[in-house]
C-alpha positions in Angstrom: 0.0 0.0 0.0 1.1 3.8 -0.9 2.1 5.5 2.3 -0.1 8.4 3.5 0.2 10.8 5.8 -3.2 12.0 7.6 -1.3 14.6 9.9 -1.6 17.9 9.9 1.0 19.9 8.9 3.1 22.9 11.5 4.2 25.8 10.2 7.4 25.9 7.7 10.8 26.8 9.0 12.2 30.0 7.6 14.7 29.3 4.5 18.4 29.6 4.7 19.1 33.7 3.7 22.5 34.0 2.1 24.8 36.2 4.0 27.2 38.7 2.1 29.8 36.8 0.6 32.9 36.8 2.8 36.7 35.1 3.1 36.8 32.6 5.6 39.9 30.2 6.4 39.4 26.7 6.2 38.9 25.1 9.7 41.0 22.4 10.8 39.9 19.2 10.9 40.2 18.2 14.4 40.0 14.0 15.8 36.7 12.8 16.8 37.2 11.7 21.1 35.5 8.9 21.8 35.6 6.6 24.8 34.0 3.9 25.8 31.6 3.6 28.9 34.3 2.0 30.9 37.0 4.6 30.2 34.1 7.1 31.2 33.5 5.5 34.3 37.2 5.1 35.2 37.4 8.8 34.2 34.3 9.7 36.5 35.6 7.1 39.4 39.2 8.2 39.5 37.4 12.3 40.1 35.2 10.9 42.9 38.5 9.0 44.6 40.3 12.2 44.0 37.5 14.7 46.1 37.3 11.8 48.7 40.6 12.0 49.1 40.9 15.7 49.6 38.1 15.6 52.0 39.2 13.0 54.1 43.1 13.9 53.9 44.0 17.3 52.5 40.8 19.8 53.9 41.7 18.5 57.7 44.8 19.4 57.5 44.2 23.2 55.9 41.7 24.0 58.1 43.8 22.7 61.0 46.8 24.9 60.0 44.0 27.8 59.3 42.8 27.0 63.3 46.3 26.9 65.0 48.8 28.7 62.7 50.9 25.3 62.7 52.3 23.9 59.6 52.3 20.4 61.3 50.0 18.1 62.4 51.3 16.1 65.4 47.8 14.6 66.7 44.4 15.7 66.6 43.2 17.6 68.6 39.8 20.0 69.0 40.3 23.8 68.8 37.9 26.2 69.1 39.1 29.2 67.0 36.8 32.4 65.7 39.2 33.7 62.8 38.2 34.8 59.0 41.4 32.6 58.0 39.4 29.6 58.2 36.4 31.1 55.6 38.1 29.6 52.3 38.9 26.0 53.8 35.8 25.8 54.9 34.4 27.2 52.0 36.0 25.2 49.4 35.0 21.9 51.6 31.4 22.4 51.3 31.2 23.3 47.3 33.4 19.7 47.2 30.7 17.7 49.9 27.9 20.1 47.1 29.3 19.0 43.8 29.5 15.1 44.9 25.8 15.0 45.9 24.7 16.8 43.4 26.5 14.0 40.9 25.2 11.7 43.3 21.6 12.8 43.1 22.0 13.5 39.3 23.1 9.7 38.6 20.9 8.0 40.7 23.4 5.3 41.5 25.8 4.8 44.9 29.6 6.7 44.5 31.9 4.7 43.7 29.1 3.1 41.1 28.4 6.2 38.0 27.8 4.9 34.7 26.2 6.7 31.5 22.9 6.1 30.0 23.9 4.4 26.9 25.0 1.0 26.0 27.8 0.4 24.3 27.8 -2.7 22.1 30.8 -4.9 23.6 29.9 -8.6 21.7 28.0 -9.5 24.9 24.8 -8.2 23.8 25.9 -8.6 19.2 27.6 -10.5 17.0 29.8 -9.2 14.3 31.3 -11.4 11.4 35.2 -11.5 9.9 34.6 -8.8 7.8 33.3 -6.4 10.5 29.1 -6.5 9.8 26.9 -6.3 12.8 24.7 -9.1 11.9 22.4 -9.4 15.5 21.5 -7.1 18.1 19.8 -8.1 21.5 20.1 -4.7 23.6 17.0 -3.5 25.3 18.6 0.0 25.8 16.9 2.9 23.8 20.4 4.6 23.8 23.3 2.8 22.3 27.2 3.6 21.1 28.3 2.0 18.5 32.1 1.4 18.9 35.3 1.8 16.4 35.8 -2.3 17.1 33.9 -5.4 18.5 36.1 -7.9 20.1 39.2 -6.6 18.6 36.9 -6.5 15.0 37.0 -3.0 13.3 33.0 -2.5 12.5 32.5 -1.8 8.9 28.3 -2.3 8.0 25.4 -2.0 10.0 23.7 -5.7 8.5 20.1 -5.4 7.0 17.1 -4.9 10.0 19.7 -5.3 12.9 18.0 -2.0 14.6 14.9 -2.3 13.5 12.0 -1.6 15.8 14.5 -1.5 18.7 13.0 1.7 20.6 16.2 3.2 20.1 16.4 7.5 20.6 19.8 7.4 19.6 22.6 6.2 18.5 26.1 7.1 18.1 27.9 5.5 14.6 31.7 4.5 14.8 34.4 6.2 12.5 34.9 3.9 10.0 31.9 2.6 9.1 30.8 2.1 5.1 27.9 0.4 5.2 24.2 1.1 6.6 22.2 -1.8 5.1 18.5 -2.5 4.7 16.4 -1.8 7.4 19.2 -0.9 9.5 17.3 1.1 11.9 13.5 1.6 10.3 10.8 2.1 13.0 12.9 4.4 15.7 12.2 7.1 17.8 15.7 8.3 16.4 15.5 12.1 16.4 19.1 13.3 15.2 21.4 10.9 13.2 24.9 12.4 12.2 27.1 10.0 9.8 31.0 9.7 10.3 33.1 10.8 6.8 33.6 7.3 6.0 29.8 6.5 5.3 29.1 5.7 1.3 26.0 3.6 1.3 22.8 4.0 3.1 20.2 0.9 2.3 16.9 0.6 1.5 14.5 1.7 4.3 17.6 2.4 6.4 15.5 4.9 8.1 11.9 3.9 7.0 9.2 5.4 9.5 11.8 7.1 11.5 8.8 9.5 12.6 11.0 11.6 15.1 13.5 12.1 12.8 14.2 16.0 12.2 18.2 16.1 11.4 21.0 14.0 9.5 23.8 14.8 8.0 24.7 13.0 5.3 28.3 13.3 4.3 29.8 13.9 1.3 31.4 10.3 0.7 28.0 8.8 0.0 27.5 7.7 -3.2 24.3 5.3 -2.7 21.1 5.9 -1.0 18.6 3.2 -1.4 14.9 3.4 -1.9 12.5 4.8 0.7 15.4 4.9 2.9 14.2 8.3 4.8 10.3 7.5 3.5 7.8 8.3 6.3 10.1 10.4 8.3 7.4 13.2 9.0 9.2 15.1 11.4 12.6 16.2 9.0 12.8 19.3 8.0 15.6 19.9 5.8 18.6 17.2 4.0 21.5 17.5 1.6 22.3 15.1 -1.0 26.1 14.6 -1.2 27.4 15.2 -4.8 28.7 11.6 -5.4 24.4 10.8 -5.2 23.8 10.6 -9.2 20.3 8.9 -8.6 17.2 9.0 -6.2 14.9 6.1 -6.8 16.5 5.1 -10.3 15.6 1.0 -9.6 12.1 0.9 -8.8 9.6 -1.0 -10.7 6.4 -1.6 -8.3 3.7 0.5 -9.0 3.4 0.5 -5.4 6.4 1.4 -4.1 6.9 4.8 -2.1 9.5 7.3 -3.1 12.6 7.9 -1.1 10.8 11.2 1.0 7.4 9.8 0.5 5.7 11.0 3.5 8.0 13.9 4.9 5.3 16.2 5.4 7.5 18.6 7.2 10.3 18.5 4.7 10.7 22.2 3.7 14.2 22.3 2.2 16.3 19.6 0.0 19.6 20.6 -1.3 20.4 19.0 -4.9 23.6 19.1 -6.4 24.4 19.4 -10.2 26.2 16.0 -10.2 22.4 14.8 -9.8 20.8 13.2 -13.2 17.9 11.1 -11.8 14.7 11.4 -9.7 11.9 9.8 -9.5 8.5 11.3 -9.9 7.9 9.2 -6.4 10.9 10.7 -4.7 9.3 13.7 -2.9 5.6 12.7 -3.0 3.3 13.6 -0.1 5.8 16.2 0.5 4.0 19.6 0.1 6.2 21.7 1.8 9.3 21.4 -0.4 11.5 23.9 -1.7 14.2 22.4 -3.5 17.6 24.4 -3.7 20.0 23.6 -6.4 22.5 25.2 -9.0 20.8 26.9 -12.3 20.7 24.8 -14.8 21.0 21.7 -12.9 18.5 18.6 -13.6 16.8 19.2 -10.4 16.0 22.4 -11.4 14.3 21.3 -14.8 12.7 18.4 -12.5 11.1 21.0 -10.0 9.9 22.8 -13.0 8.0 19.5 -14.5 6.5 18.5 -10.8 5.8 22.0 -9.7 7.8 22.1 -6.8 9.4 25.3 -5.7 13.0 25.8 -6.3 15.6 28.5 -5.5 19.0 28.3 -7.8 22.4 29.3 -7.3 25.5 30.8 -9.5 28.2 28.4 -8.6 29.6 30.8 -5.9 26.6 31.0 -4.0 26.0 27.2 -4.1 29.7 27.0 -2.7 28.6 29.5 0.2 25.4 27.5 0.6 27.1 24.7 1.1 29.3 25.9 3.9 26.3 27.3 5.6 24.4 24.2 5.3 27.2 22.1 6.8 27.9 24.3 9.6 24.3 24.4 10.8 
């Protein structure tokens, strides 16, 4: 069956508005930081041992040598003192006893015992193959982390419906990854997916009635997207297609079968390189809200023309500007 979308739509977002054109150095490339849950725990533990230690060790001693003048501590003893001196140890020792209950209270979990909400896939709870496909997932969490390797395995693809209907909010993709196969994660509550650099082919209904889904970022080594991948995903609002894309919807033969945005209701902006020579007449139906942005002269732009769809070109300049704008939103 066609898919349909009986909602009602919000209000569009306001379009991108081109700034004046100015010089701007290139930014460095900086390393992605990523550590796993038990490097973030030994991270969080080793802080907590640290304030312990200062409380139980270090802050008697100041505030001893604040109390008697002494640089020494031979024994304890009990002084009675009224001095201002002793303000910033005591002070400093109850913003320390502050901060650790408030951590306390905030995780929910004895000290000594902090962990993150997420669960990071560790071959307990998946099974990846030689050439580095997740092939089975059996999490229950609704937040996962996906990590660079799986018992010493460096993950490559995402196999077909391994995250399907999983309840999953988010999810966080390893560098290195190629492959995001069919069904890979259709029927989330995913609301913001961002692809590492090394992504160059998303499957067929990859993202398939993601509803909550409002932002991606697809990068610019995909070459592949397949059919209805992003179908039924009526919360996005705006997407890019990376220049290597030379076809949306090229293989489909069903009469039946739903275009790649089919159903984005709230999709108000798609940005079409020239490189582009293919779209369906499928791709961006039941999508009423669409302005499409692309070069002039491009085959998007004589395909908005033909379908009626609003579209916005560019001199080659300003699709250059766009383009940084777009990916540093």
């Amino acid at each position: 069956m066609p898919y349909a979308n009986p909602w009602a739509l919000p209000p569009l977002p306001e379009s991108y508005d081109l700034p004046p054109r100015q010089y701007k150095p290139p930014k460095p490339k900086l390393p992605r930081v990523r550590l796993t849950l038990r490097q973030v725990n030994v991270l969080l533990n080793l802080g907590l041992a640290c304030c312990v230690i200062f409380l139980t060790l270090v802050f008697p001693v100041l505030l001893y040598r604040n109390l008697t003048g002494s640089t020494a501590v031979l024994g304890w003893r009990f002084v009675v003192v009224t001095s201002d001196s002793m303000e910033p140890a005591i002070q400093g020792g109850a913003l320390l006893l502050a901060a650790l209950l408030v951590v306390q209270i905030l995780a929910g979990l004895p000290l000594g015992m902090l962990t993150v909400n997420a669960e990071e896939l560790d071959g307990t709870n998946c099974t990846v193959n030689a050439e580095g496909t997740i092939t089975w997932y059996n999490g229950s969490d609704t937040e996962i982390i996906i990590p660079d390797e799986i018992n010493g395995i460096t993950v490559k693809a995402i196999g077909s419906g391994v995250f399907r209907n999983k309840g999953l909010t988010s999810i966080t993709l390893p560098d290195g990854l190629v492959t995001i196969g069919d069904q890979a994660f259709q029927d989330n509550s995913l609301t913001a997916v961002s692809m590492p650099d090394s992504v160059t082919s998303i499957g067929e209904y990859a993202f398939f009635n993601c509803r909550a889904l409002n932002r991606i970022r697809l990068p610019d080594t995909v070459s592949y997207i397949g059919e209805e991948a992003f179908a039924g995903c009526e919360s996005l609002l705006s997407i890019n297609i990376p220049d290597m894309v030379t076809s949306l919807d090229e293989n489909q033969t069903d009469q039946y079968d739903n275009g790649l945005f089919d159903g984005c209701g709230r999709l108000a902006e798609v940005f079409i390189p020239k490189t582009l020579q293919y779209i369906s007449s499928k791709t961006f139906r039941n999508s009423p809200n669409l302005t499409i942005h692309t070069p002039g002269g491009s085959f998007a732009e004589k395909y908005a023309d033909k379908h009626k769809i609003p579209v916005k070109t560019y001199t080659p300049d300003e699709w250059a500007h766009l383009m940084e704008a777009v990916k540093e939103k």
